[in-house]
N, C-alpha and C positions, 0 to 999 in steps of 0.2 A: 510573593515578592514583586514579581512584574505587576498586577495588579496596584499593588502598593506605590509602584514608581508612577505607572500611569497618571491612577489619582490625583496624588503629591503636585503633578503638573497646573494642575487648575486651581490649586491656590497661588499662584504665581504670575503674572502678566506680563505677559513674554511674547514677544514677534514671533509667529511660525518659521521654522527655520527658511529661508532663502536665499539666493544668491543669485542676483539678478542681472549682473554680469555675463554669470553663465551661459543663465537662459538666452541673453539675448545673444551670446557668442554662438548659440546652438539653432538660435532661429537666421542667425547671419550666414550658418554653414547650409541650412536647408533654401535658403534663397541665391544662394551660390552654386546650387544643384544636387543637392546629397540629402534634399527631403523625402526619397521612395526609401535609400538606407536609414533614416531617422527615425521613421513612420514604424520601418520594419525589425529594428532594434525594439520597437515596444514601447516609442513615445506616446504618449497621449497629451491631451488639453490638460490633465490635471498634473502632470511635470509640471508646468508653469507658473507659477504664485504671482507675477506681475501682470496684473490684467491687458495688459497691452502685450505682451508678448503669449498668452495666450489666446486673445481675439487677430495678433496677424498666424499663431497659427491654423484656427479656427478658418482664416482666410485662403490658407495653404490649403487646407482637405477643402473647403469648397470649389477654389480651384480644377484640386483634381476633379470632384466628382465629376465639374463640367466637360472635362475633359480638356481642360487649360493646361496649358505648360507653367506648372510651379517654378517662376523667376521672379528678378526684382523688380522688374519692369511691370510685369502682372500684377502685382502686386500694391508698389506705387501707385497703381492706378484705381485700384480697388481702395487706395486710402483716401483717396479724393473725396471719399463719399462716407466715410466710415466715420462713426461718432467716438467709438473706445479705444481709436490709435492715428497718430496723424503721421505724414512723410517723414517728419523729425525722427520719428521711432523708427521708420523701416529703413532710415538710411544710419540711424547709431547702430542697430542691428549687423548693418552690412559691415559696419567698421569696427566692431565688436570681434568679428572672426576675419583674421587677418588669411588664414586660407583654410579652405573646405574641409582637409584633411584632418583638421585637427575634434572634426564632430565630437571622436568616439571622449575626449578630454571633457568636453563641455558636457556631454550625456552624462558621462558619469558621476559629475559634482551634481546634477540637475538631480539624477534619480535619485542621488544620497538625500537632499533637501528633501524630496518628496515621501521620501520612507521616513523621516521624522516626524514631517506634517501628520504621515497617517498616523503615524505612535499616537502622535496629542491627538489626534479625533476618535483612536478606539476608546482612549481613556476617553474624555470627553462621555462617546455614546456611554461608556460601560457607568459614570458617575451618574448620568441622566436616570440609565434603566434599573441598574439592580438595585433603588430603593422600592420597585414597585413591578419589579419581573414576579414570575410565579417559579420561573428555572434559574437560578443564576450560573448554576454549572453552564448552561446552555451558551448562557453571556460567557462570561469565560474559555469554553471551546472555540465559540466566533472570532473571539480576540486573538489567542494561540494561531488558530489558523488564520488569520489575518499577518498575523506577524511573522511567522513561518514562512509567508507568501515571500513577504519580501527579503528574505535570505537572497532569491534570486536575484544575480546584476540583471543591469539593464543590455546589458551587450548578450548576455545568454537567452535572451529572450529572443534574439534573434533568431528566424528558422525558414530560411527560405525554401523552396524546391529544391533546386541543387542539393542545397546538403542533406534536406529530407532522403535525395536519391542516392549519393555518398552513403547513408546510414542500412537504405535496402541493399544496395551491392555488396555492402561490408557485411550484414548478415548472410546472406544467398551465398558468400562466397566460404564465410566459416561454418555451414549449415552441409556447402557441397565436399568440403575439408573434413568433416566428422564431426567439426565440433559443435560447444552445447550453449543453442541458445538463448536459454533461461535457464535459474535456476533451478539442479535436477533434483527431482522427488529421491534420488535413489533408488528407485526400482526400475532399473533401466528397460525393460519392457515398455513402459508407460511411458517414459521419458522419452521413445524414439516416435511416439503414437503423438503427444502435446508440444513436444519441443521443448521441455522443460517449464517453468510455471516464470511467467513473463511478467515485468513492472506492468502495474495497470490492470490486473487479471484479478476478479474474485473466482476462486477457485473452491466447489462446492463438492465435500464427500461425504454422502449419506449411506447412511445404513442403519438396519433394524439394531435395537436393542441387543446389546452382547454377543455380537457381529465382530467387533474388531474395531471400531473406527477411532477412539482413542489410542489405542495401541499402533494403528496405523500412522497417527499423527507423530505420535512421539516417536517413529521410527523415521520419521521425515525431519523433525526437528533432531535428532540424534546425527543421524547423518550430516545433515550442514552444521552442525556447531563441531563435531569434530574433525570439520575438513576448516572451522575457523570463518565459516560464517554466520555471521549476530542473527539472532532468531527470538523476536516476539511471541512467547507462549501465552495465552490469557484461559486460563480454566474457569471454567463455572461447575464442573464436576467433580474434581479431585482437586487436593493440596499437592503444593508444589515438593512433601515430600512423598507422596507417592506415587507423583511422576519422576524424579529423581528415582526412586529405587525400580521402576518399571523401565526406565534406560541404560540402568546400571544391571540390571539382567540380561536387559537386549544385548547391551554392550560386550557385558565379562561372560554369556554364554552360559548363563549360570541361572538354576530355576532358587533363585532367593526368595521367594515369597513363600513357595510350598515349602521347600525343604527345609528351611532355614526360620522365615516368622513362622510358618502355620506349622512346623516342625513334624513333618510329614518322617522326615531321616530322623529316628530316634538315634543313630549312632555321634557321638559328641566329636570325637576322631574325623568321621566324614565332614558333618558339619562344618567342621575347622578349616579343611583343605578345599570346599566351594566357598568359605570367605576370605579367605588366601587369593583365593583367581579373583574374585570380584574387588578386595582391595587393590590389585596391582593395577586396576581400572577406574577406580574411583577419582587421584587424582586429575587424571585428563577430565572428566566427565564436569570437574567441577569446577576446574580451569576453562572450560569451554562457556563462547559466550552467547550464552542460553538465559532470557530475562524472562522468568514466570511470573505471573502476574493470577494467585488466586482469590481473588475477591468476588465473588459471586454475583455483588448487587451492580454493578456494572451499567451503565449504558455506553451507547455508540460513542455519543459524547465525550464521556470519560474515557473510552478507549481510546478515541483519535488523539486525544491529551496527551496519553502516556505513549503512545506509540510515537508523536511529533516529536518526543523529549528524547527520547530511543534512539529515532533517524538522526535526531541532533547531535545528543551525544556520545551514543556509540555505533552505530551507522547499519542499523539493524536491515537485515535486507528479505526479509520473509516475516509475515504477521501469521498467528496462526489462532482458531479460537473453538473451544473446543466447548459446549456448542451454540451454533446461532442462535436458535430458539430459546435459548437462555439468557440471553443478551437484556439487560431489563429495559423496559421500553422508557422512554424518555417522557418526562411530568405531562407533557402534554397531550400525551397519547394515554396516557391512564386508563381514559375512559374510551378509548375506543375499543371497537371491534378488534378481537386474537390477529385475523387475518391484516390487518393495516398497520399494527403493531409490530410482525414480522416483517412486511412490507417496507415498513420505513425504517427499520432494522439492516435487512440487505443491502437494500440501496444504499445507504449510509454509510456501510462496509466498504461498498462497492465504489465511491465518494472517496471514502478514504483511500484505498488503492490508487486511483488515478491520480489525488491529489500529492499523495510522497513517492506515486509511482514505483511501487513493489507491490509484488505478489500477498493477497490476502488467502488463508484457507481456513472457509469454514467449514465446521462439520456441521451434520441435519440429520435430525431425526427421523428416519421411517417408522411409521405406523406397523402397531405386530401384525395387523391383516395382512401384511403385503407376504405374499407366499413364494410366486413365482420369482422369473426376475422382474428386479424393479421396473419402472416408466418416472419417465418426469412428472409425470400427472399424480402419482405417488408422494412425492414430496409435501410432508404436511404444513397444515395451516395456511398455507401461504405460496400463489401461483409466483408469486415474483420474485422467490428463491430462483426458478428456474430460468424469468424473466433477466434477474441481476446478473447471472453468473455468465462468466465466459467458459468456464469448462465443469463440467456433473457428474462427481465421478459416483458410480454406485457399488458397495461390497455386498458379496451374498454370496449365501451356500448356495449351490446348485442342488449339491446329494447328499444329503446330512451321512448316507452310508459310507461316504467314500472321506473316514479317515483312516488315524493307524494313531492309537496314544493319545500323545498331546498335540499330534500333527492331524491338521483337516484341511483340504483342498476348500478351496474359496476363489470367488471369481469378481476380478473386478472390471467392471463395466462403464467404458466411456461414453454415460449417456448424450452428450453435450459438447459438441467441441469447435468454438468459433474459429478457431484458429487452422481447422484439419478435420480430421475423418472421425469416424466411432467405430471405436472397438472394445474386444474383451481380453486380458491380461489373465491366468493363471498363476495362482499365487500358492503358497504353503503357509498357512498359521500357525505357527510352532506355539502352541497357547501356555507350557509351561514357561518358554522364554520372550513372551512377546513380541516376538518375531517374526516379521513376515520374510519367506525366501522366494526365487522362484521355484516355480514347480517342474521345472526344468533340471535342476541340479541332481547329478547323480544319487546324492544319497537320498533322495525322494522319488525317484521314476522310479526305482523296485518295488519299494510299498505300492505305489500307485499302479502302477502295472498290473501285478498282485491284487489288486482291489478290483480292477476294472473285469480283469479274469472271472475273478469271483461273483462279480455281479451280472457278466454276461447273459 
């Protein structure tokens, strides 16, 4: 549909939108003195659609670089000589803005004109290329994320020092208060270790082969959607119903898969009363706002698509994808080399994280050689998994001896942590209920105790 509006545009001949008034009320408040606040709201030369009101402000940053006092005077003077704007322009300019204060008025019409202008020129690009792109998805992602851009006012663009330092006080001070901040994994051990998983962060958890690391996800996405916050699942491993009924175990406490599909409990009576507990759980879980996304064939592309449409319209605040190396490489990478195809895979991820500014987590595949504990250098196919990420997290047995049941001691390891230290987290795998607990809690220090005993 957008796409279609785009197009539609260029059969039409039509003035780019403008308002030239504006501009020049906006170049009269920056010659009036309020050019370093204009600059720093996020103006550019391409705000301007009247070429004289962008060559005096083209004149204005010359100015400064020289180290000139951006005034009218300077400026005047500078028109003396100037071929694309005469003294007439910089003195309607001056009378166009009856006083300074009123910048943030005239910014604001200025940047609306200018997010339309871009509209007609993605369309534009996008009619030029995709009768003769090899990717059109590609073309399409560009444009989304073009247009997404300019959701942003121009006054929020603003970000000086000060309030940069306003922003550090204000965390340090809810940090020294107890509070959390980024969003927490849940597994508060980890969470006092990273700070919780922070806008901007690709957040990397690998592990061998039937290790946990799905289940570890889904207990992360379980978590925030029942506390009611919007969570991006994207699977390339499993359908999105059997990640549903693997949270709906987690959830209701209840081993439904063995007992109940693989009908482990031949008794019908029993049966009955663990889908009693998991029904009374079902509706929250499905009321929760948990958006899965299993399509398999996926690229980066397509992901940032659907995730942009997410943050738009339900305000999703955690991505999660389970796994990267499954991510399909994008048309143009076909023929490259495994390791560049991962490469521009993460990064990509990592791209999108900074650009909607939330937390991405993907999970990664280790190789079954890895015996020990893991290394970053472990991470397959591709160094710039380790490269992309701000924080690495690794799961692994330590002592395949030290379970009890369905419960095995598991360790998770903060290989990587830009933000802070590394460390290891002691975890319980509850694997009938997919669950992870700490291994701290009473009804697991006996076994383990008991275990450690045993193995001494």
């Amino acid at each position: 549909m957008i796409l279609l509006l785009l197009t539609t545009m260029l059969n039409q001949t039509i003035t780019p939108p403008n308002d030239r008034d504006a501009e020049r009320g906006l170049i009269g408040a920056c010659l009036a003195g309020k050019f370093d606040d204009v600059r720093a709201a996020g103006v550019g030369a391409e705000h301007f659609f009247d070429i004289r009101c962008a060559s005096i402000w083209r004149t204005m940053n010359e100015l400064d670089a020289e180290r000139v006092s951006v005034s009218s005077d300077a400026v005047l003077h500078r028109a003396k000589g100037a071929s694309d704007y005469s003294v007439t322009d910089v003195l309607d300019s001056e009378m166009a803005c009856p006083t300074p204060l009123n910048w943030t008025y005239f910014a604001g019409i200025v940047d609306e004109k200018r997010k339309a202008r871009r509209v007609m020129e993605v369309g534009q690009r996008l009619s030029e290329q995709a009768a003769r792109a090899e990717s059109p998805e590609q073309l399409v992602s560009e444009a989304e994320a073009t247009i997404f851009g300019l959701n942003s006012s121009i006054t929020a663009q603003k970000d000086t020092r000060g309030e940069s330092f306003q922003r550090v006080v204000g965390i340090l001070e809810e940090a020294h208060l107890g509070g959390q901040i980024g969003v927490p994994t849940g597994i508060s051990d980890l969470d006092k270790v990273i700070g919780g998983m922070r806008g901007g962060q690709l957040i990397t958890l690998a592990a061998r082969p039937a290790v946990g690391k799905s289940a570890m996800a889904c207990n992360i996405a379980e978590h925030l959607v029942m506390s009611g916050t919007p969570v991006a699942f994207f699977s390339f491993e499993m359908s999105d119903d059997e990640l549903n009924l693997r949270m709906l175990c987690s959830l209701s406490d209840t081993n439904l898969i063995g007992d109940v599909v693989n009908r482990n409990i031949t008794d019908k009576a029993t049966r009955e009363k663990i889908l009693v507990k998991a029904a009374a759980h079902a509706p929250k879980l499905r009321n929760a706002p948990l958006f899965i996304n299993d399509n398999g064939n996926l690229t980066v592309a397509q992901i940032a698509s659907h995730s942009r449409r997410l943050v738009r319209n339900h305000g999703i605040k955690v991505i999660i994808i389970d796994y990267m190396q499954l991510v399909q490489p994008s048309p143009h990478d076909t023929k490259a080399q495994r390791h560049v195809q991962v490469g521009n895979i993460t990064r990509g991820l990592k791209q999108l994280a900074m650009e909607l500014n939330i937390p991405v987590v993907g999970l990664a595949q280790l190789g079954r050689q890895v015996i020990d504990r893991p290394r970053l250098s472990d991470l397959r196919e591709s160094g710039s998994i380790e490269q992309d990420s701000d924080v690495v997290l690794f799961l692994y047995v330590d002592d395949p001896d030290m379970q009890s049941g369905p419960n095995m001691l598991v360790k998770l390891a903060i290989g990587k942590n830009r933000a802070g230290r590394q460390a290891e987290v002691d975890l319980v795998f509850v694997r009938n209920k997919l669950r992870f607990e700490s291994a701290y809690k009473m009804e697991h220090e006996k076994w383990l105790n008991e275990k450690k005993k045993q193995l001494a």
